[in-house]
N, CA and C atoms as a LAMMPS dump frame, in Angstrom:
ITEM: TIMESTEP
0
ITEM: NUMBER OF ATOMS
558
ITEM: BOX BOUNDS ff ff ff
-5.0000000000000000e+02 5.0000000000000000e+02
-5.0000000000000000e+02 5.0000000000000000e+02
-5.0000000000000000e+02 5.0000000000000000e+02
ITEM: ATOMS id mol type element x y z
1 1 1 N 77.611 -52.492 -318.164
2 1 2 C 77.888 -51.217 -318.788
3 1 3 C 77.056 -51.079 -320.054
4 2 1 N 76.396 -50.028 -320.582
5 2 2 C 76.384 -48.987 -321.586
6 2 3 C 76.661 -48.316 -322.331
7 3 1 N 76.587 -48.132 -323.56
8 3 2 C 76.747 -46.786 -324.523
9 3 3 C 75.748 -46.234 -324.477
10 4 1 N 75.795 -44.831 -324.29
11 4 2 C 74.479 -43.553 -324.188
12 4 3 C 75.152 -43.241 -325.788
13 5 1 N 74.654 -41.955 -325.665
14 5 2 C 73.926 -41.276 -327.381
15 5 3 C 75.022 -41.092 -328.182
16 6 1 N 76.386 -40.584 -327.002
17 6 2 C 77.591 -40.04 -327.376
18 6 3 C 78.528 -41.13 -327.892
19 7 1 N 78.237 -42.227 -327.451
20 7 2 C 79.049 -43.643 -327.759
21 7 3 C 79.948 -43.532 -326.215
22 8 1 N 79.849 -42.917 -325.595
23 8 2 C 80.835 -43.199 -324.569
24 8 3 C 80.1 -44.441 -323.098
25 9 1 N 80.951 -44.512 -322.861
26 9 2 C 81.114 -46.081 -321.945
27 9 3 C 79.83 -45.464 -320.376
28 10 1 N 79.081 -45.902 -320.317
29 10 2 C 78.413 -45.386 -318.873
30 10 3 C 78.071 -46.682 -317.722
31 11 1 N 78.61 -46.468 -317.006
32 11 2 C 78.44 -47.419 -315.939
33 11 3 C 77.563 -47.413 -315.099
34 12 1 N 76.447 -46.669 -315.006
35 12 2 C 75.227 -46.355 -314.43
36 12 3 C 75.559 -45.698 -313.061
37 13 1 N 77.21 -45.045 -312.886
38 13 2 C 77.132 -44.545 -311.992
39 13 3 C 78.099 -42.789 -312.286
40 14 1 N 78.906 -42.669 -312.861
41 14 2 C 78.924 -41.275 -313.215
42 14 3 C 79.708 -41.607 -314.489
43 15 1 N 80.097 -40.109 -315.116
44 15 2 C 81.314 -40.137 -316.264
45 15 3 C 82.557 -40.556 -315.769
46 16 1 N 83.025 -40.675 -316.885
47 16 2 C 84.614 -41.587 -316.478
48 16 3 C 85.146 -40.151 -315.922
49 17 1 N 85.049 -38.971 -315.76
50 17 2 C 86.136 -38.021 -315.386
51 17 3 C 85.859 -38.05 -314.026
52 18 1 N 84.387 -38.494 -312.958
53 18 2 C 84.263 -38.859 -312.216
54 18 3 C 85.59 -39.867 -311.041
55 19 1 N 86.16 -40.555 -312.119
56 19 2 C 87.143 -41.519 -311.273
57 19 3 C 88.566 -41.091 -311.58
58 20 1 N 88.509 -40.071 -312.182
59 20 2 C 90.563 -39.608 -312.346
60 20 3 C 90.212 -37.961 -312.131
61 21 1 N 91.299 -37.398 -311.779
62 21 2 C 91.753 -36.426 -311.543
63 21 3 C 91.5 -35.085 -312.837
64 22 1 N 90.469 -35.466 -314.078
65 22 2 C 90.8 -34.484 -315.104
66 22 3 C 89.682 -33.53 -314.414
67 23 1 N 88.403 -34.355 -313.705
68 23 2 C 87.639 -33.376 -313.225
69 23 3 C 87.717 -31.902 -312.757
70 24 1 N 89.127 -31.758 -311.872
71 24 2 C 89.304 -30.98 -311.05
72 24 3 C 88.671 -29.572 -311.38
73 25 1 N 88.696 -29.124 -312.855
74 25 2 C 88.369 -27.836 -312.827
75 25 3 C 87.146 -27.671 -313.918
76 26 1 N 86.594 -28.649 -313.967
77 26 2 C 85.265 -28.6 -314.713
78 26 3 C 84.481 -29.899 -314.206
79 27 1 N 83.218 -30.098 -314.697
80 27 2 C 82.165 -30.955 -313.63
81 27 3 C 81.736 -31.89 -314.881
82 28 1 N 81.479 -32.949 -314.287
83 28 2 C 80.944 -33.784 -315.086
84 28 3 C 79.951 -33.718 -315.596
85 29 1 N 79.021 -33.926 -316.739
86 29 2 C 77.773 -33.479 -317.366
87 29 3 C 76.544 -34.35 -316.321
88 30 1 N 76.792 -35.619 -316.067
89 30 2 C 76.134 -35.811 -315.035
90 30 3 C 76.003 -35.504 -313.318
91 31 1 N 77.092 -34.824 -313.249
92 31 2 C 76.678 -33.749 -312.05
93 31 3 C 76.428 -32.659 -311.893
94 32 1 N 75.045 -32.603 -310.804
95 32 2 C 74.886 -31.403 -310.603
96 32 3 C 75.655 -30.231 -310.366
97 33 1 N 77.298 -30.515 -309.546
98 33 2 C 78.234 -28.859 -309.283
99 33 3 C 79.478 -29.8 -309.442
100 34 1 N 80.584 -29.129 -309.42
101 34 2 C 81.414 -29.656 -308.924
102 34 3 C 81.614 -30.05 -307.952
103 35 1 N 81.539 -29.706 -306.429
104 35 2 C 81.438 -30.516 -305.31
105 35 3 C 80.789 -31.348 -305.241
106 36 1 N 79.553 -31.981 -306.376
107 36 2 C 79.208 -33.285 -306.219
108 36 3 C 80.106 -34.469 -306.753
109 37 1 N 80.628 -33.738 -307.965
110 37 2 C 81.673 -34.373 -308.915
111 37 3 C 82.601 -34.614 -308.068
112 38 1 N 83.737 -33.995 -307.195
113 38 2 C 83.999 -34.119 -306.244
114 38 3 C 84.427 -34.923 -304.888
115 39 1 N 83.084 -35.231 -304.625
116 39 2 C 83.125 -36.693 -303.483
117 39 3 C 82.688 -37.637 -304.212
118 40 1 N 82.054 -37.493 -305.577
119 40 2 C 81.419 -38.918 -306.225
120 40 3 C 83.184 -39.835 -306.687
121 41 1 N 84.054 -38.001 -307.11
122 41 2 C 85.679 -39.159 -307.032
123 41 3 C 86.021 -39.369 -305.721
124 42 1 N 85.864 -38.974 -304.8
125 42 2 C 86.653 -39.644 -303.423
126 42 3 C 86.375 -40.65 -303.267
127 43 1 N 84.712 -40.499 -303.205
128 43 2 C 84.574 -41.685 -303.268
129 43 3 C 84.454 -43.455 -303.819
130 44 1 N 84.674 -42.995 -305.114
131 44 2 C 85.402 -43.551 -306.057
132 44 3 C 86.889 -44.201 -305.649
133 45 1 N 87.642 -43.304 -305.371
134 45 2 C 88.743 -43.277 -305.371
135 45 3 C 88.814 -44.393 -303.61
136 46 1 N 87.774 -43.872 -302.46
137 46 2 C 87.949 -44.756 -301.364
138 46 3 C 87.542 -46.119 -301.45
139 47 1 N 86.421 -46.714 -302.236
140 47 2 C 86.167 -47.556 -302.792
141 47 3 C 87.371 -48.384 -303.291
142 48 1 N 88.093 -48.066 -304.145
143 48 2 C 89.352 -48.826 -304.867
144 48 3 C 90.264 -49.101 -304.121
145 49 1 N 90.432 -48.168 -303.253
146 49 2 C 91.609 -48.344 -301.783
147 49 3 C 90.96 -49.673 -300.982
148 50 1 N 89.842 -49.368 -300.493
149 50 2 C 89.281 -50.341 -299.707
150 50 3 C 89.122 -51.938 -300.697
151 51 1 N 89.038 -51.862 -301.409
152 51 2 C 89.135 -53.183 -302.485
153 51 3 C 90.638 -53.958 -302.594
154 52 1 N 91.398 -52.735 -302.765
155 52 2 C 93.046 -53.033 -302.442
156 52 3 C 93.576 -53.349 -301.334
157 53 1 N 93.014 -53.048 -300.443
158 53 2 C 93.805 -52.813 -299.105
159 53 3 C 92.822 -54.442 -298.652
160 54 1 N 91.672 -54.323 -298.851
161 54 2 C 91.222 -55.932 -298.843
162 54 3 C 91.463 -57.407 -299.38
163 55 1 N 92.293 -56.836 -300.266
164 55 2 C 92.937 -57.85 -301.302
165 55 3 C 94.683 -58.166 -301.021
166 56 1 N 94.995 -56.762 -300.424
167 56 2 C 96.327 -57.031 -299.531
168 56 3 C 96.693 -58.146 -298.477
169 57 1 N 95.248 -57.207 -297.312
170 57 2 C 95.436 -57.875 -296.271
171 57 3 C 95.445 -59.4 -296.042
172 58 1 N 94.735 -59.787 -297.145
173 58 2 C 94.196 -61.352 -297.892
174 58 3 C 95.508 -61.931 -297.878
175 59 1 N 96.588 -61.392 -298.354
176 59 2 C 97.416 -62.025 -299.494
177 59 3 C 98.733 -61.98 -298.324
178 60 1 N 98.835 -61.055 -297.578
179 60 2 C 99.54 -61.104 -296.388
180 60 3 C 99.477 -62.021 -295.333
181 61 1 N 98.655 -62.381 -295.034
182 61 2 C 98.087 -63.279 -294.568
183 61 3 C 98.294 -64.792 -294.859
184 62 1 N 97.98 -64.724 -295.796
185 62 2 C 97.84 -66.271 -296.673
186 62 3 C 99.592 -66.211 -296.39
187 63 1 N 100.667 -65.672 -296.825
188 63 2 C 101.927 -65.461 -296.497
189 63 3 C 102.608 -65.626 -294.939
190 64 1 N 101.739 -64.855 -293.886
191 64 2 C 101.979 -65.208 -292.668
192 64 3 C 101.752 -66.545 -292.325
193 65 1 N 100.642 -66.933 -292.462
194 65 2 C 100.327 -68.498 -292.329
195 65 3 C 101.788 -69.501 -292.794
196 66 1 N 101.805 -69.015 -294.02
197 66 2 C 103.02 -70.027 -293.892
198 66 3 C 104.098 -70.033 -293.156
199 67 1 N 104.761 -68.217 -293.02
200 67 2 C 105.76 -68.105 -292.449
201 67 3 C 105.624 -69.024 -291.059
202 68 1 N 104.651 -68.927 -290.199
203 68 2 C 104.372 -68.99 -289.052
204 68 3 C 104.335 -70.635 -288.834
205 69 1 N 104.115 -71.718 -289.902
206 69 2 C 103.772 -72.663 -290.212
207 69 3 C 105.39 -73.303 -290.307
208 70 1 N 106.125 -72.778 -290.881
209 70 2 C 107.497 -73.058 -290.834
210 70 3 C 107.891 -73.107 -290.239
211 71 1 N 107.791 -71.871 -289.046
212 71 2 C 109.037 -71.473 -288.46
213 71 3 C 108.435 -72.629 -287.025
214 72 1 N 107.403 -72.836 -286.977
215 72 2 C 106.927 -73.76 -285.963
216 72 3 C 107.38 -75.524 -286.398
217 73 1 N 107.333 -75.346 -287.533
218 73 2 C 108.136 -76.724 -287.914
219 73 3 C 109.479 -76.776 -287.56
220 74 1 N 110.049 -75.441 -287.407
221 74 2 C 111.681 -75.436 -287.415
222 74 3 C 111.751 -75.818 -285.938
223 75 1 N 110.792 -74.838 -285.461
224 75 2 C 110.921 -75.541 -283.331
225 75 3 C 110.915 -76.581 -283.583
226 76 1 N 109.514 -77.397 -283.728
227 76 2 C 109.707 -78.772 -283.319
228 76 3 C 110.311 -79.696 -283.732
229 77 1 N 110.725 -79.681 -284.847
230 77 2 C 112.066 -80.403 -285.258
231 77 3 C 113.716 -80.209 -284.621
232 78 1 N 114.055 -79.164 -284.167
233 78 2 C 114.975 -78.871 -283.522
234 78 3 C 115.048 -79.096 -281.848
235 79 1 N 113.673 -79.263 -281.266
236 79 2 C 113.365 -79.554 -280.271
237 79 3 C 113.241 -81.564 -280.225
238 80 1 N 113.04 -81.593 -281.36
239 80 2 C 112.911 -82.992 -281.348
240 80 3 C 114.395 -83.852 -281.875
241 81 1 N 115.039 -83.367 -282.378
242 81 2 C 116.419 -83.49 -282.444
243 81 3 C 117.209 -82.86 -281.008
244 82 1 N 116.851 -82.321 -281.018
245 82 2 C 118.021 -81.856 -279.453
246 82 3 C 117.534 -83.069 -278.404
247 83 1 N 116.192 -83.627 -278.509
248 83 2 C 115.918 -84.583 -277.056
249 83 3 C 116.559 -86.061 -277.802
250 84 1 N 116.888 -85.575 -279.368
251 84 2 C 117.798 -87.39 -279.471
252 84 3 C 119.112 -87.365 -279.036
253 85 1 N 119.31 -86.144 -279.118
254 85 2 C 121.019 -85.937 -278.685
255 85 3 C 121.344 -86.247 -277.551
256 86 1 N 119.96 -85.687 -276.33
257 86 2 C 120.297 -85.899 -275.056
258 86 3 C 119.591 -87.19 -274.108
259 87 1 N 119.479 -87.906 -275.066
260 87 2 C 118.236 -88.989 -274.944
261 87 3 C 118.968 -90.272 -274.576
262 88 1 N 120.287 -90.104 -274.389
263 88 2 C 120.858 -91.644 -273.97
264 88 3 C 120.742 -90.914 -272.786
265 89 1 N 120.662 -89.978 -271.447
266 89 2 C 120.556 -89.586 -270.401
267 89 3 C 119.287 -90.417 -270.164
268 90 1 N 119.501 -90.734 -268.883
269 90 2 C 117.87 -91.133 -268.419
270 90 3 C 116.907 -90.431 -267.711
271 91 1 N 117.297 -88.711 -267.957
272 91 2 C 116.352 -88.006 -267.264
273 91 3 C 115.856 -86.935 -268.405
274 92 1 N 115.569 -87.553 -269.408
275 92 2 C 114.741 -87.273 -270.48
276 92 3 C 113.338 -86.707 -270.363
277 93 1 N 112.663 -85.665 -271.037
278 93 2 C 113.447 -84.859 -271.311
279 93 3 C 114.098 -83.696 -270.106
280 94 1 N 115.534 -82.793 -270.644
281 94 2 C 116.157 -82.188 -269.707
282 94 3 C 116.002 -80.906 -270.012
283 95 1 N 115.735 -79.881 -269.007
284 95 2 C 116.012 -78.547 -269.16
285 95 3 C 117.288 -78.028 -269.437
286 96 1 N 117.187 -76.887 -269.602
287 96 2 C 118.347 -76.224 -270.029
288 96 3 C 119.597 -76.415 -268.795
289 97 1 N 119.196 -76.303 -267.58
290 97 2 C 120.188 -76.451 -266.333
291 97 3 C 120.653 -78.027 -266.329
292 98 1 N 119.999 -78.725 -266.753
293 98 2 C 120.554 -80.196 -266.575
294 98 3 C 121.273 -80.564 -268.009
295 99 1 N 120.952 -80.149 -269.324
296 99 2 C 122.015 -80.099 -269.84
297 99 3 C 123.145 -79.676 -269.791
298 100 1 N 123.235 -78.606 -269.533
299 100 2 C 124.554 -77.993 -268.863
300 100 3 C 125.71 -78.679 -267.942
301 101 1 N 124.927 -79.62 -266.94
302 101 2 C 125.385 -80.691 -266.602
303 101 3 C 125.777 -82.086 -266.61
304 102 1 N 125.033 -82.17 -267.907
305 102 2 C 125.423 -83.57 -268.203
306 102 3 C 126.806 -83.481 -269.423
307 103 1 N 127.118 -84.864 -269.18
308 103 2 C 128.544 -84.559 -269.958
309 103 3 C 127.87 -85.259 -271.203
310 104 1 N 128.218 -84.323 -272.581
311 104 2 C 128.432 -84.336 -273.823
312 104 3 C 129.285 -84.021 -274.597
313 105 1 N 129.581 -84.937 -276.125
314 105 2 C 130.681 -84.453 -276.702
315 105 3 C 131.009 -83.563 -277.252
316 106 1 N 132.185 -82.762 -277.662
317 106 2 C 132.269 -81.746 -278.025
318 106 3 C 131.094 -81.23 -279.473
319 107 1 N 131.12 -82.386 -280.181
320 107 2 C 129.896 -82.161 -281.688
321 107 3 C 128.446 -81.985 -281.031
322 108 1 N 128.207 -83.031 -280.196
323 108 2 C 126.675 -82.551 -279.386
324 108 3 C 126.589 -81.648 -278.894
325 109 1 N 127.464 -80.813 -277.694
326 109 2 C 127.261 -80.003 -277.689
327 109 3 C 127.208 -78.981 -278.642
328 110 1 N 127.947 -78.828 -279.684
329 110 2 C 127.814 -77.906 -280.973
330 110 3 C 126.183 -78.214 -281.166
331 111 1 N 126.235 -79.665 -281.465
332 111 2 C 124.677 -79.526 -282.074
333 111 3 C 123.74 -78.583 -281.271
334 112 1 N 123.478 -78.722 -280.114
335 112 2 C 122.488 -78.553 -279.096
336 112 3 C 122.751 -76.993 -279.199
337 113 1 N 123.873 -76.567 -279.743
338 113 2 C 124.292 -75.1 -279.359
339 113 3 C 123.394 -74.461 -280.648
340 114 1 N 123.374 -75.376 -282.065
341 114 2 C 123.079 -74.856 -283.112
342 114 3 C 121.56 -75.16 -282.934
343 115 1 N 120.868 -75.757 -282.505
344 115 2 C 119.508 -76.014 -282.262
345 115 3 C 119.091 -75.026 -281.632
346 116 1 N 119.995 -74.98 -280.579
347 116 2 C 118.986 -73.497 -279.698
348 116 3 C 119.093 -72.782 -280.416
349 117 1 N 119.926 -72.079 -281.175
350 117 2 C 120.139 -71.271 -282.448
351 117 3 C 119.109 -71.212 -282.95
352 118 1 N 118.574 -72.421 -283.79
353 118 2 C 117.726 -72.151 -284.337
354 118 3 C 116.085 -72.036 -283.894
355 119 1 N 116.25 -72.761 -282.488
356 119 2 C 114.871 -72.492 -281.877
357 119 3 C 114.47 -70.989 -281.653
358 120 1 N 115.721 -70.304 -281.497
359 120 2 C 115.976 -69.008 -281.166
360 120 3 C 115.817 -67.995 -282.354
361 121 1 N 116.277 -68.31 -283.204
362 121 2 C 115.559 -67.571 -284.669
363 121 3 C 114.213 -67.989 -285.337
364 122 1 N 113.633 -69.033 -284.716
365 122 2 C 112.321 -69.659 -285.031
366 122 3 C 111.363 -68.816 -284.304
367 123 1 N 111.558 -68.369 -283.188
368 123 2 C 111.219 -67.418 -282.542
369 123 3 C 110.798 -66.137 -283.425
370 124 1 N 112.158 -65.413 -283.264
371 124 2 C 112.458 -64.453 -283.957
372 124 3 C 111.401 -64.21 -285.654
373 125 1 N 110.922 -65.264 -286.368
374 125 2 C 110.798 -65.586 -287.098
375 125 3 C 108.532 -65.203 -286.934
376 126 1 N 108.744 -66.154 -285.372
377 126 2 C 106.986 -65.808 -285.375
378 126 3 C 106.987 -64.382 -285.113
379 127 1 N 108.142 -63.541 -284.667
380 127 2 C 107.818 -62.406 -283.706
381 127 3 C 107.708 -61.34 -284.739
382 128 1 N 108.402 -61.818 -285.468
383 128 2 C 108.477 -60.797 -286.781
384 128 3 C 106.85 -60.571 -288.216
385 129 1 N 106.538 -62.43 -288.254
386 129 2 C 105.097 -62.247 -288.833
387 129 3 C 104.107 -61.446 -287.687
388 130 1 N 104.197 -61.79 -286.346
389 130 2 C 102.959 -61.206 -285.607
390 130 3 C 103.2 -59.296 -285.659
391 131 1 N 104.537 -59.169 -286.17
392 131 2 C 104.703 -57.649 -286.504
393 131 3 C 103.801 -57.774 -287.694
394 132 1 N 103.968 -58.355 -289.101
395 132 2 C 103.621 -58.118 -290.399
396 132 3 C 102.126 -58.623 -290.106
397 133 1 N 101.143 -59.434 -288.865
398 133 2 C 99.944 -59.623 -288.383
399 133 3 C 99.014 -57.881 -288.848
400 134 1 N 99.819 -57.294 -287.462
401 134 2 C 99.236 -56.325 -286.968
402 134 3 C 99.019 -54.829 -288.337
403 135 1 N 100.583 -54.792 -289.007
404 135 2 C 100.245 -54.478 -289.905
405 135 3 C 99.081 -55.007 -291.142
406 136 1 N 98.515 -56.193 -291.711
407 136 2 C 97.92 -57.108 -292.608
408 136 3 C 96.668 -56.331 -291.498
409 137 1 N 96.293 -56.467 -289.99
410 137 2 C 95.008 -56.226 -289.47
411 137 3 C 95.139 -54.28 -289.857
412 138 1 N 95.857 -53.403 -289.998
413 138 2 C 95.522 -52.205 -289.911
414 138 3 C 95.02 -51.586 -291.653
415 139 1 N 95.751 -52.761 -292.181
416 139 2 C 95.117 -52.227 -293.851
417 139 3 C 93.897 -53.064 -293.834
418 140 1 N 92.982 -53.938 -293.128
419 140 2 C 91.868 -54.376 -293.774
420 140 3 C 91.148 -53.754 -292.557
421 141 1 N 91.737 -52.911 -291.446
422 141 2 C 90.579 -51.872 -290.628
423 141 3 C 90.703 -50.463 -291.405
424 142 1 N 91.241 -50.346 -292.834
425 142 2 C 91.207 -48.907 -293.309
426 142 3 C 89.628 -48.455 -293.161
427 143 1 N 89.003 -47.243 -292.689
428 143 2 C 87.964 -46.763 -292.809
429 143 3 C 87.994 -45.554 -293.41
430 144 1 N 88.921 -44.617 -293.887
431 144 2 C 88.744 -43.563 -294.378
432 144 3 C 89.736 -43.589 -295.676
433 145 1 N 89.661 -42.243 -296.36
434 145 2 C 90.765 -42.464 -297.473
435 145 3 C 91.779 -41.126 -297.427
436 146 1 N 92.696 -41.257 -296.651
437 146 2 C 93.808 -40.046 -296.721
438 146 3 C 95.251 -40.384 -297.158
439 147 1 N 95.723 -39.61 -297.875
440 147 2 C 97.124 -39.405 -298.103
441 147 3 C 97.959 -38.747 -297.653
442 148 1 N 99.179 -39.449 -297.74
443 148 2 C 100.202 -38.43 -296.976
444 148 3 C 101.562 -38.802 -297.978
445 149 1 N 102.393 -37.302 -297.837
446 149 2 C 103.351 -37.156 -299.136
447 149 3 C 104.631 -38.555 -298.764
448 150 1 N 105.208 -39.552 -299.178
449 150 2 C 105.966 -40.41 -298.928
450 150 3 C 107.662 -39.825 -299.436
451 151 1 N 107.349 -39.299 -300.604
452 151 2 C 108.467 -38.437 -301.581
453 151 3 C 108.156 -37.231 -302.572
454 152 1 N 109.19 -36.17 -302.202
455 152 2 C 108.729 -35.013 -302.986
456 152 3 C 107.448 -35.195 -304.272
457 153 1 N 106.699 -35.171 -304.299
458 153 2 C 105.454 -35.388 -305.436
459 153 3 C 104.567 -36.778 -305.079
460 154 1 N 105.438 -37.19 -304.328
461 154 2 C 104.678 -38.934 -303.978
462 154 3 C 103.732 -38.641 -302.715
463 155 1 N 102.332 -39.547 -303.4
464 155 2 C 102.005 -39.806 -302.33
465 155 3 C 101.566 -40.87 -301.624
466 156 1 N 100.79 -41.315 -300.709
467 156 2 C 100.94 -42.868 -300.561
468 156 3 C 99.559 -43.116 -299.377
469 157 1 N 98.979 -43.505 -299.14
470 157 2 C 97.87 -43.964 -298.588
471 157 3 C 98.211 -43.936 -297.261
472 158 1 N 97.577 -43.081 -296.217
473 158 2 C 97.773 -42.743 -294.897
474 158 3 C 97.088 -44.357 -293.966
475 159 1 N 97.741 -45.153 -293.652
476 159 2 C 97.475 -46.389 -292.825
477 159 3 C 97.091 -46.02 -291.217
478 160 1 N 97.767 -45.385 -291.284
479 160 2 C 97.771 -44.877 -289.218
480 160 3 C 96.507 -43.892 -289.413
481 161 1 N 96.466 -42.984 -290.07
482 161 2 C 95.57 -41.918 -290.315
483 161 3 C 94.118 -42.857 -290.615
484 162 1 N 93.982 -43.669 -291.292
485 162 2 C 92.659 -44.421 -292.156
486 162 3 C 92.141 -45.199 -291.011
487 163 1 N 92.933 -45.909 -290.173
488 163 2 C 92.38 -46.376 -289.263
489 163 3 C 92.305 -46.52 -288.228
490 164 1 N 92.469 -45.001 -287.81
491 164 2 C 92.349 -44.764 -286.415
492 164 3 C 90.823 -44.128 -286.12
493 165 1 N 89.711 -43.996 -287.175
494 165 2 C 89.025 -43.447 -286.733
495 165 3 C 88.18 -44.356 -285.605
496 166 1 N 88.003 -45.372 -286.007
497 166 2 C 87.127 -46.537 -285.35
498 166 3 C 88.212 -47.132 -284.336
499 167 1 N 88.972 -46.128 -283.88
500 167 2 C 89.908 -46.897 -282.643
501 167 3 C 90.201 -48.438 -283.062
502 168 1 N 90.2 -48.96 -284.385
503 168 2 C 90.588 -50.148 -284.431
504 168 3 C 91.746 -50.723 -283.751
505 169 1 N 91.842 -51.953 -283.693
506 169 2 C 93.689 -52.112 -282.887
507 169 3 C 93.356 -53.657 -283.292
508 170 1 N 94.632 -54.49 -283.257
509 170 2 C 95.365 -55.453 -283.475
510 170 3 C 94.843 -55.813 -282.202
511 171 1 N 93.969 -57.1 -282.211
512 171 2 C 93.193 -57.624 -280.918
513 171 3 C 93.946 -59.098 -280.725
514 172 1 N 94.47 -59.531 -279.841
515 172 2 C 95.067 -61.439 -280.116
516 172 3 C 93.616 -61.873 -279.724
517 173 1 N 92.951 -61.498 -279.804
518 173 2 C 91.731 -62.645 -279.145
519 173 3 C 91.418 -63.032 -280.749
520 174 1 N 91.576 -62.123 -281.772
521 174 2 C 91.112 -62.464 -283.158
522 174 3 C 91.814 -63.899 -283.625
523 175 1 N 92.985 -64.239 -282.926
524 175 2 C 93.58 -65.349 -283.58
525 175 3 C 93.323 -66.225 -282.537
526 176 1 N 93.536 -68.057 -282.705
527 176 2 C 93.524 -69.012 -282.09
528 176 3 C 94.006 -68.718 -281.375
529 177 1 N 93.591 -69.612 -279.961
530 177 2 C 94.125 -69.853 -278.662
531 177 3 C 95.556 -70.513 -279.264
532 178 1 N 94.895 -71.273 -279.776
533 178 2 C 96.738 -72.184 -280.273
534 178 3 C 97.85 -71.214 -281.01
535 179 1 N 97.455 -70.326 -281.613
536 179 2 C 98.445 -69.687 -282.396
537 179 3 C 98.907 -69.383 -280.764
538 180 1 N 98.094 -68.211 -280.476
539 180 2 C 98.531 -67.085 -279.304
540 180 3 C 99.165 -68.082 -278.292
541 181 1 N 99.208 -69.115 -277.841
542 181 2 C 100.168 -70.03 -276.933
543 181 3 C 100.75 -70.017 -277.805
544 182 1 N 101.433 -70.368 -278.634
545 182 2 C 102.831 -70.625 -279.323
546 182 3 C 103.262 -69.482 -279.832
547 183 1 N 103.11 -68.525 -279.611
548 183 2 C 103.549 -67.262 -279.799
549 183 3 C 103.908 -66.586 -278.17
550 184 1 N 103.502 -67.159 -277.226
551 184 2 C 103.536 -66.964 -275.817
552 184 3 C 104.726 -67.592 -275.585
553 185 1 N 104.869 -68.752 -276.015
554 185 2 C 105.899 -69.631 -275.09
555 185 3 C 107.548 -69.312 -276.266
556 186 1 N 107.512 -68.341 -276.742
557 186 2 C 108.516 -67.914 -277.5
558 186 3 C 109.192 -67.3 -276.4
């Protein structure tokens, strides 16, 4: 950055009224009309979205990883505790139909009941990040910059609208084979 003649701040790319809203009804001294003034803020303004929405999707992410990292620890630990429970059987390991049949005590069975439980919300658990996935992939395919009103005066960054121009979509081929099997066998 710069000071020009006036003492004011120049960034070698327009006046500061360029990036806020005071423009609206007068033009910046470095633009030629107002409609240049104009898209030089949209685009301004799409720029900062796309910086944000890149810095989101980042940070969502880094968050899914773990979730997803957990909740896969929670399977296999619960899977690996349920085969000690049923592990004095000698037809190790047993499906769900042969437990059913083998005789256990009333607490093992509790256990085995609370394991599937939790294998069952471990589940629940990946199914829910590969929701917060698809969202994290639609803010870092934003390509345009639109708003839409969220609350009387509010407005809020159009996600469905921004990136639908490039037909983007939530692809599983983008993630590991290994994730996408363990997200399969849920």
């Amino acid at each position: 950055m710069s000071f020009d003649n006036a003492n004011n701040i120049n960034d070698n790319r327009t006046d500061e009224c360029c990036s806020s809203d005071a423009h609206l009804n007068t033009r910046c001294r470095s633009c030629p009309s107002k409609a240049t003034c104009l898209k030089i803020a949209r685009q301004n303004r799409f720029e900062g979205a796309m910086e944000m929405a890149g810095a989101m999707a980042h940070e969502l992410n880094q968050i899914l990883q773990q979730v997803m990292g957990y909740s896969d620890l929670i399977s296999y630990e619960a899977e690996k505790l349920s085969g000690l429970i049923v592990q004095k059987q000698d037809s190790y390991p047993l499906d769900s139909d042969q437990i059913n049949e083998i005789s256990l005590s009333k607490t093992e069975t509790e256990a085995l009941e609370t394991l599937d439980s939790m294998m069952n919300v471990s589940g629940k658990l990946c199914h829910a990040a590969d929701e917060m996935g698809k969202f994290a992939w639609k803010i870092a395919s934003v390509q345009d910059y639109r708003t839409r009103e969220y609350l009387p005066g509010k407005h809020i960054f159009d996600l469905d609208f921004s990136g639908e121009r490039k037909n983007l979509e939530f692809n599983s081929a983008d993630f590991s084979d290994h994730e996408m099997n363990k997200r399969n066998q849920l």
